[in-house]
Structures are given as C-alpha cells and as structure tokens.
C-alpha positions in Angstrom: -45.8 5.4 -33.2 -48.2 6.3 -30.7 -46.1 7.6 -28.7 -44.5 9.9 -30.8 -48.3 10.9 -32.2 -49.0 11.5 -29.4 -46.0 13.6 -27.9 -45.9 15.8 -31.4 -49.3 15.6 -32.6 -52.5 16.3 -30.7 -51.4 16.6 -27.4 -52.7 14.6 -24.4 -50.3 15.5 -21.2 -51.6 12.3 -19.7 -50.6 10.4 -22.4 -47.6 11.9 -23.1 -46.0 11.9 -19.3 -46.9 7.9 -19.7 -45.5 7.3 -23.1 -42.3 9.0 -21.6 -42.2 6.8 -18.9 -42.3 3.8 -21.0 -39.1 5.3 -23.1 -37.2 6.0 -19.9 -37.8 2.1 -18.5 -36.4 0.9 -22.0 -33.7 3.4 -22.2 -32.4 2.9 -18.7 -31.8 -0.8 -18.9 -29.8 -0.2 -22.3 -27.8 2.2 -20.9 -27.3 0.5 -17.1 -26.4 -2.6 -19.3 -23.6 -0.4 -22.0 -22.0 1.2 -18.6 -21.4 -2.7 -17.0 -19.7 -3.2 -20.1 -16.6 -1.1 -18.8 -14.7 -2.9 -17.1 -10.8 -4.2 -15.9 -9.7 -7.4 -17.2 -9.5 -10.0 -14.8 -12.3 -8.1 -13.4 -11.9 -6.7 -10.2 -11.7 -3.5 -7.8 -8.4 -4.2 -6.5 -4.7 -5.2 -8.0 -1.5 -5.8 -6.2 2.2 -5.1 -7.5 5.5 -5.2 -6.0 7.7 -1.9 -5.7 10.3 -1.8 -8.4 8.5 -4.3 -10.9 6.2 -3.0 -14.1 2.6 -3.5 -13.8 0.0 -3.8 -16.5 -3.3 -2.6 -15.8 -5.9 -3.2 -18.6 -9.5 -2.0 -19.5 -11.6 -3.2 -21.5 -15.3 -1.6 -23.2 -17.6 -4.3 -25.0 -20.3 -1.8 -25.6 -21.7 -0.8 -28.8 -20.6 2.7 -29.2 -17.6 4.5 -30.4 -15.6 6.7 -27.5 -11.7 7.2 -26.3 -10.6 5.2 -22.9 -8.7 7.4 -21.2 -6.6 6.9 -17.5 -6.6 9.0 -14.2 -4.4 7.4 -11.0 -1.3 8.7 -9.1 1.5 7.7 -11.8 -0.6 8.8 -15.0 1.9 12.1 -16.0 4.9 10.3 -13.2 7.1 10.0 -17.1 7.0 6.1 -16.1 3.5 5.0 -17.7 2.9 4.1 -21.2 -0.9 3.2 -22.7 -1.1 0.6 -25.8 -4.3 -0.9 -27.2 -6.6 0.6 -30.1 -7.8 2.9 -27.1 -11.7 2.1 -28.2 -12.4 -1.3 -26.8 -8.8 -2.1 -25.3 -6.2 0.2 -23.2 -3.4 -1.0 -21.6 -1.7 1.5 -18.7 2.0 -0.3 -18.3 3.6 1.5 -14.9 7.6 1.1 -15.3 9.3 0.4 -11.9 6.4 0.6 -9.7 7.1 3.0 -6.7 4.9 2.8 -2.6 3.7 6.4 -3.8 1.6 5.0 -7.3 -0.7 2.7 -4.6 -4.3 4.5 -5.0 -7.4 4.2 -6.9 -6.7 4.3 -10.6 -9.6 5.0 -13.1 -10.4 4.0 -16.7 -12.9 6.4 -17.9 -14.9 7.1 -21.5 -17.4 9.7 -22.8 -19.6 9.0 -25.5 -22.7 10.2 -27.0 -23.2 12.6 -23.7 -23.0 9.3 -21.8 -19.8 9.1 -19.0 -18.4 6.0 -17.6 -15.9 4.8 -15.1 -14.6 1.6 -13.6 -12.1 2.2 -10.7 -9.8 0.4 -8.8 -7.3 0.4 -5.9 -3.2 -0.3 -6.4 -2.0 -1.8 -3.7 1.7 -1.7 -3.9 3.8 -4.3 -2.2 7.4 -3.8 -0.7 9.1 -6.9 1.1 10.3 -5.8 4.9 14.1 -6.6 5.7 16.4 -6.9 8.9 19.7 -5.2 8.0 22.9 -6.3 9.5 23.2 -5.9 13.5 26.0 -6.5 15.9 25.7 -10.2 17.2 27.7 -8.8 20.1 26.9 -5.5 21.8 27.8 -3.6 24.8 26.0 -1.3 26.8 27.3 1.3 29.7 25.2 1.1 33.4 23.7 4.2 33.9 23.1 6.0 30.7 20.3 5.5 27.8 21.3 3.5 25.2 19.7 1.5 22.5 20.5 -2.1 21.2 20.6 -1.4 17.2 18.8 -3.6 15.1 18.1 -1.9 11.7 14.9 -2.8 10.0 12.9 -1.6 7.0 9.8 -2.4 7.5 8.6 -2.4 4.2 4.7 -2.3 2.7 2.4 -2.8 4.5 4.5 -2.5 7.1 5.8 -5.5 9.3 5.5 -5.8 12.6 9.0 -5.8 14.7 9.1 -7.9 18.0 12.1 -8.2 20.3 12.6 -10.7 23.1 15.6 -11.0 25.9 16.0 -14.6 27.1 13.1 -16.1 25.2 10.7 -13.9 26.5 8.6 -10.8 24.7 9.6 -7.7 26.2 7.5 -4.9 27.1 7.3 -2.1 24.6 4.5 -0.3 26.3 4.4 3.2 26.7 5.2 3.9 30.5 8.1 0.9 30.5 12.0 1.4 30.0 11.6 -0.2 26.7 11.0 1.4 22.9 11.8 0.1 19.6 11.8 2.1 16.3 13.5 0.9 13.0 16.9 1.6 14.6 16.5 -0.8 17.4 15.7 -1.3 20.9 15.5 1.7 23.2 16.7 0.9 26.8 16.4 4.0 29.6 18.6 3.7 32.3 20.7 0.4 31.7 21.3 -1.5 34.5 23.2 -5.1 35.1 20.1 -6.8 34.6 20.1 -5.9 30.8 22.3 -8.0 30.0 21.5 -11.4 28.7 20.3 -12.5 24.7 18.1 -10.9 22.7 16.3 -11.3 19.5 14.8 -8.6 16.8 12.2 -10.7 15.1 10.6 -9.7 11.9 7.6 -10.9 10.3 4.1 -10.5 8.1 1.3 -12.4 7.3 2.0 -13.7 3.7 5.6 -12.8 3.6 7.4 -14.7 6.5 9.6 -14.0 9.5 13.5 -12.8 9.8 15.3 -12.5 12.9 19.4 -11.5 14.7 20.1 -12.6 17.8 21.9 -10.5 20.1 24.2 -10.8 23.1 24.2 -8.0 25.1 26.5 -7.3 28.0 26.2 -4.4 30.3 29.3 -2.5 31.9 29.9 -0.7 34.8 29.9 2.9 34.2 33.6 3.0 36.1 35.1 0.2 33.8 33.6 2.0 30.7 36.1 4.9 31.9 38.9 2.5 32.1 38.4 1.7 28.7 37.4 4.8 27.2 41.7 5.2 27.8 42.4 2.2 25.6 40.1 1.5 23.9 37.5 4.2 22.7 34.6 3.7 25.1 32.6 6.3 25.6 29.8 7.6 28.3 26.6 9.0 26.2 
C-alpha cells in the first residue's frame, strides 16, 4: 500500500524508483519460476529416433496461466506430424515414419499474458549402416585402374568403413594407390601384388561391426585379351 501511495499519490522519485525495485525482485522470481515450468517430458535437451519408426515428442506446462502450446521443428507442416493433448498443459507432436532430414532442434513454444516461452530440443535421427552384397571372388586386369566393389551404406551417423588385404589395414591415405568410397576399394594401377584376400569391415560404436571377405586375383593384361574372346573380359 505504500508503495502504490507512494507511486500515485504524493510523489517521492526516491521512493518510488525503490518501491519499483522491490516489485521487480518479486515479479522476476514468479515469472523465472512459471517459464521453468515448460518443459519436455522425460526432461531433456535431446531425443533419439530411428529412421522409418514414429516418434512421440511431448510437452508439458505446469504453470498457472492459460496459453496455446504450439510446435516449430523440421517435420511440423512435412503432412507426417499430428499434435494430440488438450494443447494447454499437454501436447503431443507424433512424427509418422521418421525421415534423416526431421533430425534438428524442435521447439515447444507458448504466449500468454505478454509473457513468451520456449523449451527446445535436438532430434537426433538414427539410421543403422549395412554392407550390401559383394563378389566373394573378384578379378582384376594388371595395368589399368580398377576398384574391388564392396557396396556399403553407411547409414546415420555415419560408420566408418575399413578394408584390410591379408590381415593387414591398408593405406587409404591421400598420396597412396588406395581409396575407398561406398562403392568399394579404389586400386590405381593394379599390379600382381594385388592379389591376395581382402576384407570390407563395417562398424559403429553402439551398433556393431559387419564384414565380406574378398579373394582377389590379378591378371595379366595379355591373358585378359585372351579372354575378352571367350569370355567377356574387358580392358577399362
């Protein structure tokens, strides 16, 4: 009462700039305390989901005043997200058939009594790596370029793809003979020592490994023409 006296009756600017003061440290707390009621339920700053399943993300608002919850992220408006709840205190954001581009920071927001609050948090979407099918027997020509095919996806986050020839890691390096991509092993010029058993080994942390193995054998350029004749072999 003194405050307000004193703010809209005889005026004392003294007075007045400390009763303010005193308002603000009581009104700050209250509102510091309604925005930590916003929040994701389990609470957290970061969800996982695997591509192609549905994922629920919920909000929830414990505060004391009336306002809308209302979603931003990269599927909102995608045509595969619905929203259930009473949308007050309780919103649900259901993403059907989760696709690698919906990963990103998704928001549950409200606006109330000229107050705006958020809560955010990062999707991480999940999509398992896999070794497709490869020749357990291949041959490559002396002489020319060639590449020892190993398909692999390597999924997200993305595996790591190792290949080693007799039980030893080869060097993928720039500046050395050797490059891999998802399509396999990249040899420059093939020579006789090529030949021997390899292995295209996939693997991450938390997921586990897969691997082919590979028997290479290298032929002379001459006999490749021989059998180019026959059998289809061709010089690249």
């Amino acid at each position: 009462q003194n405050c307000v006296f004193t703010i809209i009756g005889k005026f004392d600017k003294m007075k007045a700039i400390l009763c303010l003061l005193n308002l603000l440290l009581i009104i700050l707390p209250i509102v510091k305390l309604q925005t930590q009621l916003l929040k994701f339920r389990p609470d957290s700053d970061s969800f996982t989901a695997e591509a192609g399943e549905d994922r629920r993300l919920e909000c929830v608002y414990q505060g004391l005043y009336t306002g809308n919850l209302l979603w931003n992220g990269p599927a909102v408006g995608s045509g595969r997200t619905g929203v259930s709840g009473n949308g007050v205190t309780r919103s649900i954001l259901t993403i059907s058939n989760v696709h690698l581009t919906d990963a990103g920071v998704y928001v549950c927001s409200r606006h109330s009594n000229g107050v705006y609050e958020e809560v955010r948090a990062d999707l991480v979407v999940i999509d398992d790596p896999e070794l497709l099918d490869a020749p357990p027997e291949q041959s490559l020509i002396s002489g020319t370029n060639a590449v020892v095919q190993c398909q692999a996806y390597l999924g997200h986050p993305p595996a790591t793809l190792l290949w080693f020839k007799d039980g030893s890691t080869i060097d993928t390096t720039p500046g050395s003979r050797f490059s891999v991509d998802s399509d396999g092993l990249h040899i420059q010029n093939v020579g006789m020592q090529d030949r021997g058993e390899y292995r295209c080994f996939l693997e991450r942390l938390g997921w586990g490994t897969q691997l082919n193995d590979i028997a290479v054998e290298v032929l002379p350029a001459s006999e490749c023409y021989f059998i180019a004749v026959r059998f289809g072999c061709y010089l690249q």
